[in-house]
NUBA-694941 format. One line per field, with one value per residue: residue in three letters; x, y, z of N, C-alpha, C, O in turn. Coordinates in nm, 3 decimals. Each point is the difference from the previous one (the first is absolute). Example, Ala and Ser with C-alpha at 12.3 -4.5 7.8 and 13.67 -1.06 7.14 Angstrom:
residues 2
residuo = (Ala_Ser) .
nX = (1.319_-0.139) .
nY = (-0.569_0.107) .
nZ = (0.780_-0.138) .
caX = (-0.089_0.082) .
caY = (0.119_0.119) .
caZ = (0.000_0.006) .
cX = (0.090_-0.077) .
cY = (0.120_0.109) .
cZ = (0.000_0.073) .
oX = (0.104_0.051) .
oY = (-0.002_0.111) .
oZ = (0.066_0.017) .
This chain:
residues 215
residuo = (Unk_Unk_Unk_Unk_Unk_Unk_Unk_Unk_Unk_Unk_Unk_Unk_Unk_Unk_Unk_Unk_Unk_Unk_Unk_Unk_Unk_Unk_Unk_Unk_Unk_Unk_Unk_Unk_Unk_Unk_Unk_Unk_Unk_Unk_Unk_Unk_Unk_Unk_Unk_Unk_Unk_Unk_Unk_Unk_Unk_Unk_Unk_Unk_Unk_Unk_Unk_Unk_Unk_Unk_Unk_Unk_Unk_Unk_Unk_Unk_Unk_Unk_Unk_Unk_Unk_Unk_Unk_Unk_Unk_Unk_Unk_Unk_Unk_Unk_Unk_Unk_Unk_Unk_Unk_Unk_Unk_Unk_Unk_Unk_Unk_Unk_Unk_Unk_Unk_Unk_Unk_Unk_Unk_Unk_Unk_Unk_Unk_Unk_Unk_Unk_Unk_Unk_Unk_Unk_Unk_Unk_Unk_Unk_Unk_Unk_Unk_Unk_Unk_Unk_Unk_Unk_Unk_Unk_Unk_Unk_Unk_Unk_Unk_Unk_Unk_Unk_Unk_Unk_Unk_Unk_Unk_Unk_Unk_Unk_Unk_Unk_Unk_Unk_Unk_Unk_Unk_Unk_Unk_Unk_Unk_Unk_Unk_Unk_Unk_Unk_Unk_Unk_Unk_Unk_Unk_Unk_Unk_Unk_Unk_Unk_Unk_Unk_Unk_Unk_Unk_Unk_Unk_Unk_Unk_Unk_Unk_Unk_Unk_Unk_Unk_Unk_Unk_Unk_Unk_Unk_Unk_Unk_Unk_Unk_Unk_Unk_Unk_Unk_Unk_Unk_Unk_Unk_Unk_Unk_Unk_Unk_Unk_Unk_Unk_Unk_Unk_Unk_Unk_Unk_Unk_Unk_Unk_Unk_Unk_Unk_Unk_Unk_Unk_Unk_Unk) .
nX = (0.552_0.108_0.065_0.065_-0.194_-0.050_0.167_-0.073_-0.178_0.076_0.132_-0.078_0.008_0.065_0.045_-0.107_0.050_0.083_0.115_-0.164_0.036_-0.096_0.149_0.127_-0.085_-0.090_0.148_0.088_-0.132_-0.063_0.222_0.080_-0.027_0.112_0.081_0.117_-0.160_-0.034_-0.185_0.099_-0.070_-0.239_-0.036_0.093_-0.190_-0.202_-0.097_-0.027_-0.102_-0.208_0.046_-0.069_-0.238_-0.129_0.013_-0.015_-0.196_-0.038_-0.011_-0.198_-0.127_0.055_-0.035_-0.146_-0.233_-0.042_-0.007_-0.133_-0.145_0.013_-0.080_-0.156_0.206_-0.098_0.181_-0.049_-0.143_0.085_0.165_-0.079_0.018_0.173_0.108_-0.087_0.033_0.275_0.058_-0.064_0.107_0.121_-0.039_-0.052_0.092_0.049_-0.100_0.210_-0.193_0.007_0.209_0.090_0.004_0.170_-0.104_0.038_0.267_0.208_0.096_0.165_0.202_0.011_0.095_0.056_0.248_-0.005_-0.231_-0.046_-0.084_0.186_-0.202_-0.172_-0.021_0.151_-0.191_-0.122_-0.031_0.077_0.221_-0.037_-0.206_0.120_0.209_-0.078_-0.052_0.157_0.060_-0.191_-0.043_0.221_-0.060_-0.105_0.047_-0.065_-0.132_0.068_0.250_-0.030_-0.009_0.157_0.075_-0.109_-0.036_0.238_-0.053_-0.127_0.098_0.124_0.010_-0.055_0.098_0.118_-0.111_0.082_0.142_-0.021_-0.104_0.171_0.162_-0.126_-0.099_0.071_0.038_-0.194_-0.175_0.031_-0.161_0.013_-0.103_-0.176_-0.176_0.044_-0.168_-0.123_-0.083_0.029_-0.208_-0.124_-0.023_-0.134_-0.172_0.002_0.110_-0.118_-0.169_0.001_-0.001_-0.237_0.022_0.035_0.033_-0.171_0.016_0.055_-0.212_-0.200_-0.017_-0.027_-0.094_-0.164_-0.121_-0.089_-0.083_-0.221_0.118_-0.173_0.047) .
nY = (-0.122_0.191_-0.166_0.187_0.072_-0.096_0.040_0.151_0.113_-0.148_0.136_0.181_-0.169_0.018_0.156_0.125_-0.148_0.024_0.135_-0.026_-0.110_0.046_-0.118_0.071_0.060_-0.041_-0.141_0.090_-0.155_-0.186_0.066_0.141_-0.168_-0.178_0.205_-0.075_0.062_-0.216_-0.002_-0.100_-0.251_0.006_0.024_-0.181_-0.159_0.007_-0.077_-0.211_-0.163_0.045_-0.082_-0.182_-0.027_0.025_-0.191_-0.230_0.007_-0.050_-0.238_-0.105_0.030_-0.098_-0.179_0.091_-0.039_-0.228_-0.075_0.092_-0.092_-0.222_0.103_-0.124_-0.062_0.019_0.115_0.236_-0.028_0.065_0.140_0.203_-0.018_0.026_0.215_0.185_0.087_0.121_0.250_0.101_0.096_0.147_0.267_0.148_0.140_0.189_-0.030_0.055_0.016_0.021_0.020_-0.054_-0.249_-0.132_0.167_-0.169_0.103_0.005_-0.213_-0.009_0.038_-0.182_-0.156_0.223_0.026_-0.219_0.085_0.128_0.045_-0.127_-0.013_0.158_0.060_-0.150_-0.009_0.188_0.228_-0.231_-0.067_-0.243_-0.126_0.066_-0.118_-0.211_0.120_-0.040_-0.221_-0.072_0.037_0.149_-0.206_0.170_-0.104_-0.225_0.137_-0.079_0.021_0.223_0.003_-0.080_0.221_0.092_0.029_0.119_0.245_0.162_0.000_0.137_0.175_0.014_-0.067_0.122_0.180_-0.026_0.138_0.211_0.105_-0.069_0.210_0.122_0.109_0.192_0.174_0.002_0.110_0.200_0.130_-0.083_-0.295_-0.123_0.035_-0.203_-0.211_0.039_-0.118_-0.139_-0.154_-0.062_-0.088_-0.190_0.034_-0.026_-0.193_-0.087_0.051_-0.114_-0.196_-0.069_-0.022_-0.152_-0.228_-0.107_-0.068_-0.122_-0.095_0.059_-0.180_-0.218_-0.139_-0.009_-0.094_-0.166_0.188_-0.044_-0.076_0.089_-0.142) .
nZ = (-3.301_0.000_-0.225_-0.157_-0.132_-0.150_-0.178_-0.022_-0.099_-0.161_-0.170_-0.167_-0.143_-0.152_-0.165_-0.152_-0.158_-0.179_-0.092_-0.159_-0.240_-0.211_-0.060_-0.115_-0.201_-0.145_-0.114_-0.168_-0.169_-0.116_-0.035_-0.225_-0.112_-0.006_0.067_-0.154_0.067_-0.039_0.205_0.233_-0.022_-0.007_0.199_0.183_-0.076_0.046_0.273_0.062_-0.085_0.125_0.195_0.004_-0.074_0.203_0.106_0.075_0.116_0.239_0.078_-0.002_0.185_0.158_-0.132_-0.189_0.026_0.004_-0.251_-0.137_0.085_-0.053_-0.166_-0.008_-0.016_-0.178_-0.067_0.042_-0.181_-0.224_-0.025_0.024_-0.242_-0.200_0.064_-0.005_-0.179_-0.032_0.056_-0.190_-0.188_-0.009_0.034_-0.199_-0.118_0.071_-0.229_-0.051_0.146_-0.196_0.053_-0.188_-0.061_0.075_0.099_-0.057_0.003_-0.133_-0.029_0.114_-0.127_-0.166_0.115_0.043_-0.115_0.055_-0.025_0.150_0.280_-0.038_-0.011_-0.018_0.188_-0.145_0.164_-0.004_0.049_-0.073_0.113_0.074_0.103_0.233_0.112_0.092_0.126_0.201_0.114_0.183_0.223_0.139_0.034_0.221_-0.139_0.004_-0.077_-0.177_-0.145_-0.117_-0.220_-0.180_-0.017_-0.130_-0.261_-0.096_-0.069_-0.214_-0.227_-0.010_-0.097_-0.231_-0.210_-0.052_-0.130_-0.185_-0.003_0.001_-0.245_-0.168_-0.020_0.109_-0.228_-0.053_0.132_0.092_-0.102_-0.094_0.135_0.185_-0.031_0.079_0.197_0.036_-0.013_0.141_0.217_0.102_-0.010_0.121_0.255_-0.002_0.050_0.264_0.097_-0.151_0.167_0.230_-0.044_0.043_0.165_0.083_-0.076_0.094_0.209_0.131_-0.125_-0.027_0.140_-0.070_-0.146_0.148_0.171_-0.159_0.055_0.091_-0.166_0.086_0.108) .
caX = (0.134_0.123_0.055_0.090_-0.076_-0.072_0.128_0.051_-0.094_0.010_0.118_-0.037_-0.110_0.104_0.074_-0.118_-0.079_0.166_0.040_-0.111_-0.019_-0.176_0.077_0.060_-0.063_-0.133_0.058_-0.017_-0.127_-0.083_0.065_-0.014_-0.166_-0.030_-0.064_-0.150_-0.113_0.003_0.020_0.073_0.122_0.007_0.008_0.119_0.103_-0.065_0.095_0.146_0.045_-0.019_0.129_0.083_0.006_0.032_0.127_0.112_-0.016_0.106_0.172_0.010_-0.040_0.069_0.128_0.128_0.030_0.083_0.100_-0.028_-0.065_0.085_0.119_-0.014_-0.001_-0.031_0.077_0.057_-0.098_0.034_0.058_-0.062_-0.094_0.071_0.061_-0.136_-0.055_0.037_-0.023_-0.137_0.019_0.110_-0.100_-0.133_0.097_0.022_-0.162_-0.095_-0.040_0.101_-0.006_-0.006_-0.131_-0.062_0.021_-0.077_0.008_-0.164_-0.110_-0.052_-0.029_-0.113_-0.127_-0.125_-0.060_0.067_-0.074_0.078_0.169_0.089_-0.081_-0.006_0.167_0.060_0.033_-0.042_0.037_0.120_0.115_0.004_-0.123_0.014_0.144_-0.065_-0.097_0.040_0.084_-0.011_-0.045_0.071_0.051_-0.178_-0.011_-0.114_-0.124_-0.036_0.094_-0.020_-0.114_-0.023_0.082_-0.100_-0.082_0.074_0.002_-0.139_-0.016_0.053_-0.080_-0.123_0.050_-0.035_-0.081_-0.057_0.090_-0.073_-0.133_-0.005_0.134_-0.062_-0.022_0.068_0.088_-0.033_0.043_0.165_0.066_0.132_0.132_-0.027_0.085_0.126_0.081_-0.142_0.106_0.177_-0.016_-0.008_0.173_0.142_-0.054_0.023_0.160_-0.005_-0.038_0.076_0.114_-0.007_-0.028_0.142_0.087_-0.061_0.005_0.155_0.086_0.019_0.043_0.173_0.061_-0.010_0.185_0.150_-0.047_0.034_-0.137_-0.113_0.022) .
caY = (0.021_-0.053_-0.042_0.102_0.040_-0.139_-0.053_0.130_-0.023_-0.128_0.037_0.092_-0.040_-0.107_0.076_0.013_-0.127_-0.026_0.131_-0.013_-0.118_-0.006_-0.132_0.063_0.143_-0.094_-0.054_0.172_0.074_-0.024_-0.020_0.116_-0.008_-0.068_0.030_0.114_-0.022_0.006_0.114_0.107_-0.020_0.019_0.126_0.047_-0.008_0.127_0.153_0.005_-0.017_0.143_0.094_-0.024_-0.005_0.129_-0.014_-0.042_0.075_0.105_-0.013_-0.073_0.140_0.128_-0.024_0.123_0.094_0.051_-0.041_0.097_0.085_-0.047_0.011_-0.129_-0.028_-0.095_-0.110_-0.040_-0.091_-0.178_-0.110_-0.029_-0.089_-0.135_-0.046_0.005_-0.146_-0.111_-0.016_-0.048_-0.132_-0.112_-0.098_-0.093_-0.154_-0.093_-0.028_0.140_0.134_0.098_0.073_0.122_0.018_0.006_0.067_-0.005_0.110_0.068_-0.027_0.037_0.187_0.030_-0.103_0.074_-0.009_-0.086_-0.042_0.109_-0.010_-0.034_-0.082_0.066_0.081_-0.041_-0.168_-0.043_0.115_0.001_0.068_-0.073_-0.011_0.166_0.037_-0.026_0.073_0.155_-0.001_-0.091_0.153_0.012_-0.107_-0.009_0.151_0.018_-0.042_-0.164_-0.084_0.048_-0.011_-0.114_-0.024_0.050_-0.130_-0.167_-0.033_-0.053_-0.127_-0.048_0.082_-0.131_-0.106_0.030_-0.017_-0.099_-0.085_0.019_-0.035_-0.139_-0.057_-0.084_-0.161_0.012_0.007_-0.171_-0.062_-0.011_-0.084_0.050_0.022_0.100_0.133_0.004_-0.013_0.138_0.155_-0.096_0.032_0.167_0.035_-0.021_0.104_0.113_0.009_-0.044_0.114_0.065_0.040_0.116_0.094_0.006_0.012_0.098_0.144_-0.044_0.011_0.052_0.085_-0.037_0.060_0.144_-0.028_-0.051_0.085_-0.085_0.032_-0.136_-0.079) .
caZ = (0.055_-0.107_0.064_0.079_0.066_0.075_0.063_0.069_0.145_0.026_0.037_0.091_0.136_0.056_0.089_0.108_0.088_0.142_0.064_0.106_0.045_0.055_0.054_0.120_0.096_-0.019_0.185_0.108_0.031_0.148_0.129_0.033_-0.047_0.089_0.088_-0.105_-0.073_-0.055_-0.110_-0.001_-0.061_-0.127_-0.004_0.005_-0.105_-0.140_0.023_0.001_-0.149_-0.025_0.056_-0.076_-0.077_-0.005_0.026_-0.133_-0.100_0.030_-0.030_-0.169_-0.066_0.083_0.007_-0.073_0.029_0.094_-0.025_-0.065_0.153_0.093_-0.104_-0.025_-0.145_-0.032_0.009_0.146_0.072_-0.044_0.066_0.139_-0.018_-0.016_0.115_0.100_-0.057_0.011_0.102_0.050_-0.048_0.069_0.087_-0.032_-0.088_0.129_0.089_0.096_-0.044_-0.009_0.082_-0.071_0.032_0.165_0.115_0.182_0.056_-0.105_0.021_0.058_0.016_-0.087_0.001_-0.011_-0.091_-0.072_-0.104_-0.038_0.003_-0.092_-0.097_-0.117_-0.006_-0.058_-0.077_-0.126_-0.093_0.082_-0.055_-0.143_-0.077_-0.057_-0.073_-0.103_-0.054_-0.042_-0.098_-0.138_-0.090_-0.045_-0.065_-0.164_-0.095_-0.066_0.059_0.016_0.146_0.150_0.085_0.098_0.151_0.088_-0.028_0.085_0.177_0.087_0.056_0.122_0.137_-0.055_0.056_0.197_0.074_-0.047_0.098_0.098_0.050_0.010_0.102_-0.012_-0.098_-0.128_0.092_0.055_-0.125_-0.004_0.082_0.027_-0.106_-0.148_-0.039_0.013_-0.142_-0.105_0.075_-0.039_-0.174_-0.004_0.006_-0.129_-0.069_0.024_-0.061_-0.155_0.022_0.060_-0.117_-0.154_0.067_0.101_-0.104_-0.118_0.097_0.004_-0.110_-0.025_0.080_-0.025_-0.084_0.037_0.046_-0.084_-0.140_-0.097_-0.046_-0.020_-0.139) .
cX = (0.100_0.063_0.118_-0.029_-0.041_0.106_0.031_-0.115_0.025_0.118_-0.037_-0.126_0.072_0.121_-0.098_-0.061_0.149_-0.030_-0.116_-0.019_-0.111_-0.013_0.074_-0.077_-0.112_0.023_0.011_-0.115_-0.007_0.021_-0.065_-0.183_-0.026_-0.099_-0.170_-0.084_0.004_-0.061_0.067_0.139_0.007_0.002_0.116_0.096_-0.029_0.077_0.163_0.012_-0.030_0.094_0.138_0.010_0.005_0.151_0.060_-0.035_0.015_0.127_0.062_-0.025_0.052_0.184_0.108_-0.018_0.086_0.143_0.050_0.038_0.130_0.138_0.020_0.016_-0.094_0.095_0.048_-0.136_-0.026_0.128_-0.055_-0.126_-0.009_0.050_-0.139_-0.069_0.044_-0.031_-0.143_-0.049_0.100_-0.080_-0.102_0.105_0.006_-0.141_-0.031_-0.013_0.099_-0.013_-0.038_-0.187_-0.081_0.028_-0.057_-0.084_-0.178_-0.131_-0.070_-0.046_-0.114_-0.072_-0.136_-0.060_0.079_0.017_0.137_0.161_-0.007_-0.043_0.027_0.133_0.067_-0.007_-0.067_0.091_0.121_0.064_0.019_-0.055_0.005_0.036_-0.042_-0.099_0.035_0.121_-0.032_-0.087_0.040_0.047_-0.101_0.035_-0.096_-0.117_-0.036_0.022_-0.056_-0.177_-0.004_0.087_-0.128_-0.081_0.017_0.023_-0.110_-0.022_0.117_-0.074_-0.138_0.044_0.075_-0.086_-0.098_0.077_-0.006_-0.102_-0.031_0.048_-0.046_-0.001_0.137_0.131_-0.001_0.053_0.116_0.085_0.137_0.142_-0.066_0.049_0.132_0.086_-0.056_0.178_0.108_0.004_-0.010_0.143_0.082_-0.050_0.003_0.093_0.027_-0.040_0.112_0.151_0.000_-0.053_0.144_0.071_-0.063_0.013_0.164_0.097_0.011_0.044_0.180_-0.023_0.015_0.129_0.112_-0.052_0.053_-0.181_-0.016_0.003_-0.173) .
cY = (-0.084_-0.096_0.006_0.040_-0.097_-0.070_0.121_-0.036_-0.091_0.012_0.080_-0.079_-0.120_0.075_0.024_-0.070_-0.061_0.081_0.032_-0.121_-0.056_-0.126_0.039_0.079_-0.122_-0.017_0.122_0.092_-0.105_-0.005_0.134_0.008_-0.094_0.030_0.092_-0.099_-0.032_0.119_0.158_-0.004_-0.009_0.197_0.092_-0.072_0.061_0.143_0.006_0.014_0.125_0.063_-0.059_0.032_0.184_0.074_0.021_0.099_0.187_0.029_-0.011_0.142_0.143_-0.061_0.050_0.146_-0.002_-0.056_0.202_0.096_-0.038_-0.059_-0.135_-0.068_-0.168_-0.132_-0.025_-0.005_-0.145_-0.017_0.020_-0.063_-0.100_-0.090_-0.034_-0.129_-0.123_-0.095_-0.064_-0.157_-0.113_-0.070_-0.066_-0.153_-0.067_0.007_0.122_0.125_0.112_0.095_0.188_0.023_-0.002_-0.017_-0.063_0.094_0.098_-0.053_0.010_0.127_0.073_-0.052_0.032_0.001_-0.048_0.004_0.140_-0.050_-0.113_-0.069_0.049_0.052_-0.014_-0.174_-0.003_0.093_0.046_0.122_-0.068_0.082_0.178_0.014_-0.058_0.057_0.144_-0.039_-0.030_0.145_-0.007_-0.053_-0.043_0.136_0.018_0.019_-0.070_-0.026_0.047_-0.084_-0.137_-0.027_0.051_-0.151_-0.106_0.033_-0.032_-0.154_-0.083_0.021_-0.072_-0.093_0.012_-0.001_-0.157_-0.129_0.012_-0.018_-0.152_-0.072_-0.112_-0.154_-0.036_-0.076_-0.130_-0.088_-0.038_-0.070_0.079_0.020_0.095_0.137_0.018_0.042_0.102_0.135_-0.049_0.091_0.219_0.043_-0.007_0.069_0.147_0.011_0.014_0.152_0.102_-0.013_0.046_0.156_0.064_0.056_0.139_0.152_-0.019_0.054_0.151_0.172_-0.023_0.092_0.178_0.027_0.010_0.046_-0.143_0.019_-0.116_-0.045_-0.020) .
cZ = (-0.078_0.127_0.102_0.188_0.131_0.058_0.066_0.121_0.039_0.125_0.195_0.117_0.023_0.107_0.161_0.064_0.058_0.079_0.145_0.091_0.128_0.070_0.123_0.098_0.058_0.228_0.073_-0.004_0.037_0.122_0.085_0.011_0.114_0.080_-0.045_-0.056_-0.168_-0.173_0.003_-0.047_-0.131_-0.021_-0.013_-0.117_-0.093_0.005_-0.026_-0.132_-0.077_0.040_-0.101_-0.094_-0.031_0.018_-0.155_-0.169_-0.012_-0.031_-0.144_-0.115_0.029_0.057_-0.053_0.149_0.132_0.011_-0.020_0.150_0.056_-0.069_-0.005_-0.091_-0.008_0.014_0.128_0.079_-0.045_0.110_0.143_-0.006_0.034_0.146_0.066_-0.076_0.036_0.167_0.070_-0.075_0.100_0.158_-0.027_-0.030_0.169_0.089_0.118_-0.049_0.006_0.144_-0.072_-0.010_0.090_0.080_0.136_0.096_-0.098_0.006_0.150_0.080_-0.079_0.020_0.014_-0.146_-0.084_-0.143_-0.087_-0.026_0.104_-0.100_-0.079_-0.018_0.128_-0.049_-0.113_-0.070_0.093_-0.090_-0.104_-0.076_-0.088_-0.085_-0.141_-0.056_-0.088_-0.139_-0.167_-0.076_-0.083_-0.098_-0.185_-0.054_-0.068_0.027_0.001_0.092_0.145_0.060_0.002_0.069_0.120_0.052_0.105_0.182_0.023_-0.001_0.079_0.133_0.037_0.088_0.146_0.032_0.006_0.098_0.136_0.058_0.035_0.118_0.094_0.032_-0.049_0.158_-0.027_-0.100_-0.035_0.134_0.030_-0.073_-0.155_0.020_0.044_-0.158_-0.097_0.027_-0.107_-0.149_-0.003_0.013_-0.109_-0.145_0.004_-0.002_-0.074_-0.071_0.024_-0.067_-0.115_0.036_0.057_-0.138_-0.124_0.048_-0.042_-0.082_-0.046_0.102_0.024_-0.134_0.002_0.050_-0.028_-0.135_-0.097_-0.137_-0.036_-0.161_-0.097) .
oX = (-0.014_0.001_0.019_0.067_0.017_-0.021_0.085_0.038_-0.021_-0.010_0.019_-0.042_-0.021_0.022_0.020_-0.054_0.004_-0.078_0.037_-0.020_0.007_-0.099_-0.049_0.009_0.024_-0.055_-0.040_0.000_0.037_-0.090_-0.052_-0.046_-0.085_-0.090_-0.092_0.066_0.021_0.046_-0.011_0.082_0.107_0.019_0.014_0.117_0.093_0.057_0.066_0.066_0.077_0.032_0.083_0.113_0.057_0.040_0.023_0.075_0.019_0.056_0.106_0.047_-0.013_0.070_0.112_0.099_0.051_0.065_0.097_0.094_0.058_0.084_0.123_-0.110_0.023_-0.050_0.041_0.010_-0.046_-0.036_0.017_-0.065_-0.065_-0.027_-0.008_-0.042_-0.067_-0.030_-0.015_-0.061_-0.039_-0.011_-0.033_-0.017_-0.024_-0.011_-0.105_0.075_0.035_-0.116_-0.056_-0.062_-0.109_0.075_-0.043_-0.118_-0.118_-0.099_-0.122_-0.094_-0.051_-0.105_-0.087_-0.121_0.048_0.106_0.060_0.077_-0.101_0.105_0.105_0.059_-0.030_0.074_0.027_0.072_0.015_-0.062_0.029_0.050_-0.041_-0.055_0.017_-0.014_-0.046_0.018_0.052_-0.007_-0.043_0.058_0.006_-0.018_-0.023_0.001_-0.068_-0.067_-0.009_-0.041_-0.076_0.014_0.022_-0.013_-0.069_0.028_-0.024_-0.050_-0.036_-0.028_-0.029_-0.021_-0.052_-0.020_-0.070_-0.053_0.009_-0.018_-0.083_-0.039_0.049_0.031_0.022_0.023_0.094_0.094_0.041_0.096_0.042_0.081_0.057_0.091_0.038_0.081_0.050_0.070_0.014_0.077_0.067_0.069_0.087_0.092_0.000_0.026_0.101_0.060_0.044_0.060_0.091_-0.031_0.021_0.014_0.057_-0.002_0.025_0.110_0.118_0.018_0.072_0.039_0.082_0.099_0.089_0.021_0.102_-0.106_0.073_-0.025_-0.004) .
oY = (-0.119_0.021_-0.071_-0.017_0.028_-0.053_-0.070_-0.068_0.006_-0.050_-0.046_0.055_-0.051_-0.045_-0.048_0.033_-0.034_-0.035_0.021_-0.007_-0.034_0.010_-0.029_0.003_-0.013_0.053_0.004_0.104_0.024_-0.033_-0.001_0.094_0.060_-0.083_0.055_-0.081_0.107_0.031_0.092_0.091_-0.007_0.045_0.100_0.036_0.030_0.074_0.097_0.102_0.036_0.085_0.085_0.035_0.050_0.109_0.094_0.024_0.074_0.101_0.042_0.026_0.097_0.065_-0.013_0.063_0.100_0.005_0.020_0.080_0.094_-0.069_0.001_-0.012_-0.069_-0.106_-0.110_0.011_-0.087_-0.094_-0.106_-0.021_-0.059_-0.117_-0.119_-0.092_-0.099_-0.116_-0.063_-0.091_-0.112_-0.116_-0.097_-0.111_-0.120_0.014_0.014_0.049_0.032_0.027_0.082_0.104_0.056_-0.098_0.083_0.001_0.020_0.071_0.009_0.027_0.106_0.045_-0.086_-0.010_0.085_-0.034_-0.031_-0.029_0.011_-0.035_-0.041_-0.014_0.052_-0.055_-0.103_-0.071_0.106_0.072_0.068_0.085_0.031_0.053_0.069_-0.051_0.058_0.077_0.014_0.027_-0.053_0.079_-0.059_0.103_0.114_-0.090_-0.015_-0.022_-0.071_-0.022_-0.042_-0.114_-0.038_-0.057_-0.076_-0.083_-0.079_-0.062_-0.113_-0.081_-0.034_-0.011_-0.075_-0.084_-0.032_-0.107_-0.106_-0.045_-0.032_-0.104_-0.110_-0.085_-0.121_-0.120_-0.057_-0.080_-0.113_-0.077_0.074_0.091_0.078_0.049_0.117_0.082_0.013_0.073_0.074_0.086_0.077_0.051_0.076_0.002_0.074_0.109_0.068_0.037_0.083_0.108_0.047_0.060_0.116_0.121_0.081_0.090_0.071_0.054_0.034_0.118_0.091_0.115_0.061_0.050_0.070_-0.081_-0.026_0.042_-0.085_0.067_-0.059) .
oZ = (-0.029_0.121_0.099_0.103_0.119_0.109_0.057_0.095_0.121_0.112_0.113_0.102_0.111_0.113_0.112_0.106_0.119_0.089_0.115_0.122_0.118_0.072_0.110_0.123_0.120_0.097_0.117_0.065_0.115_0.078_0.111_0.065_0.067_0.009_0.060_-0.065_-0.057_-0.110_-0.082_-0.011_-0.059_-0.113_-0.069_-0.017_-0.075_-0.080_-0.036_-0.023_-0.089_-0.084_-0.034_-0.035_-0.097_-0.042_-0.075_-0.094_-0.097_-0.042_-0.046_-0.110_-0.075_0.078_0.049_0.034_0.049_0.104_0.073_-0.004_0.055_0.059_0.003_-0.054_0.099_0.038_0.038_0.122_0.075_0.071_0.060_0.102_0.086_0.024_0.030_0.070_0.028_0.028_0.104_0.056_0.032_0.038_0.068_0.051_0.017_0.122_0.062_-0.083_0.114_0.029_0.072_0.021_0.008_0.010_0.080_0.035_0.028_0.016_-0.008_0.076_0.037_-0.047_-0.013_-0.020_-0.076_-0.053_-0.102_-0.092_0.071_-0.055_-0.050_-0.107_0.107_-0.082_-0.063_-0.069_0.062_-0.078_-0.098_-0.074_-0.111_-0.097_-0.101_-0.111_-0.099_-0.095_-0.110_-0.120_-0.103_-0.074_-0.108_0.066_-0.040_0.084_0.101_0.101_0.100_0.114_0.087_0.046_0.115_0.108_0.068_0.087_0.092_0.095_0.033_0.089_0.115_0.121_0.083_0.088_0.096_0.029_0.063_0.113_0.085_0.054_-0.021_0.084_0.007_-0.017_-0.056_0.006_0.027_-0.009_-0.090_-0.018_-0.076_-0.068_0.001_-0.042_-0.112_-0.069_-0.097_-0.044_-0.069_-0.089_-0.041_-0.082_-0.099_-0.051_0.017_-0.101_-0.079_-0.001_-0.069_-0.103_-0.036_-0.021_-0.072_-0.084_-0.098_0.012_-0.005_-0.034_0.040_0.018_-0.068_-0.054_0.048_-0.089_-0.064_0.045_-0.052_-0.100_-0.108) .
């Protein structure tokens, strides 16, 4: 893998590991797992990350067709991206779980089967974790580019699951203020996200506008 290459996946699982933020999710499978058996809780995190990951690669792969189906342009999903990023970053930056990812009310209307919905969809293969998947498609023109944008949800997705199965061990450890400050560091990353995203949809939808040509 060209060095090009390796800074770009570096780029795309770093986006994905904010955006999921396997740290975050870690305190809402065990709250939601509490009551199960430990090897049924290693069941419902395998299952959840399989639904995600079926998820996001649906989306990542079949995302021209329904930009296509529903007359959708690419830049006006970078700025409702962008806004949905910023928004979910600004509460991690203030230590709580984004309300866009979870629900109360959901979790307990599903609670028959967690591991799906709300686990798998929406706190792991949120509206972030989509919009990202489907943009950065967009964003690979190459096959390379496309398949280690693939590369970079399975191992994000890895690494969830790897965080989970631990949760655990891993909760204790860090301690309260640790994942406070794990959340703090993702938020302000997923912001950082969420204005290049915002501006990159932005721009060229003002210049459409004001028939201005891109320099």
């Amino acid at each position: 893998m060209s060095h090009e290459l390796f800074t770009t996946a570096l780029l795309f699982f770093t986006s994905f590991f904010a955006i999921i933020n396997p740290l975050g999710v870690m305190p809402v499978f065990m709250t939601m797992t509490a009551d199960i058996s430990e090897a049924q809780r290693k069941r419902t995190a395998v299952k959840a990350v399989i639904t995600a990951f079926i998820t996001l690669m649906l989306f990542a792969l079949g995302g021209q067709l329904l930009f296509k189906f529903f007359g959708i342009s690419v830049n006006s999903f970078r700025v409702v991206g962008g806004i949905i990023f910023f928004i979910m970053g600004y509460e991690m930056l203030h230590a709580r779980i984004s309300r866009i990812k979870v629900d109360e009310e959901l979790v307990k209307k599903y609670v028959d089967d967690i591991s799906v919905t709300p686990l798998g969809i929406p706190i792991i293969a949120g509206p972030g974790a989509i919009t990202n998947a489907i943009v950065l498609m967009e964003d690979s023109p190459t096959l390379p580019l496309k398949l280690v944008l693939l590369l970079a949800i399975v191992a994000t997705l890895l690494t969830t699951l790897f965080f989970l199965l631990g949760a655990s061990k891993i909760i204790p450890l860090l301690g309260e203020t640790g994942n406070k400050i794990m959340m703090k560091l993702m938020g302000l990353i997923m912001m950082v996200i969420a204005v290049e995203f915002f501006f990159a949809g932005l721009k060229p939808i003002l210049q459409s506008i004001f028939n201005i040509v891109p320099s």
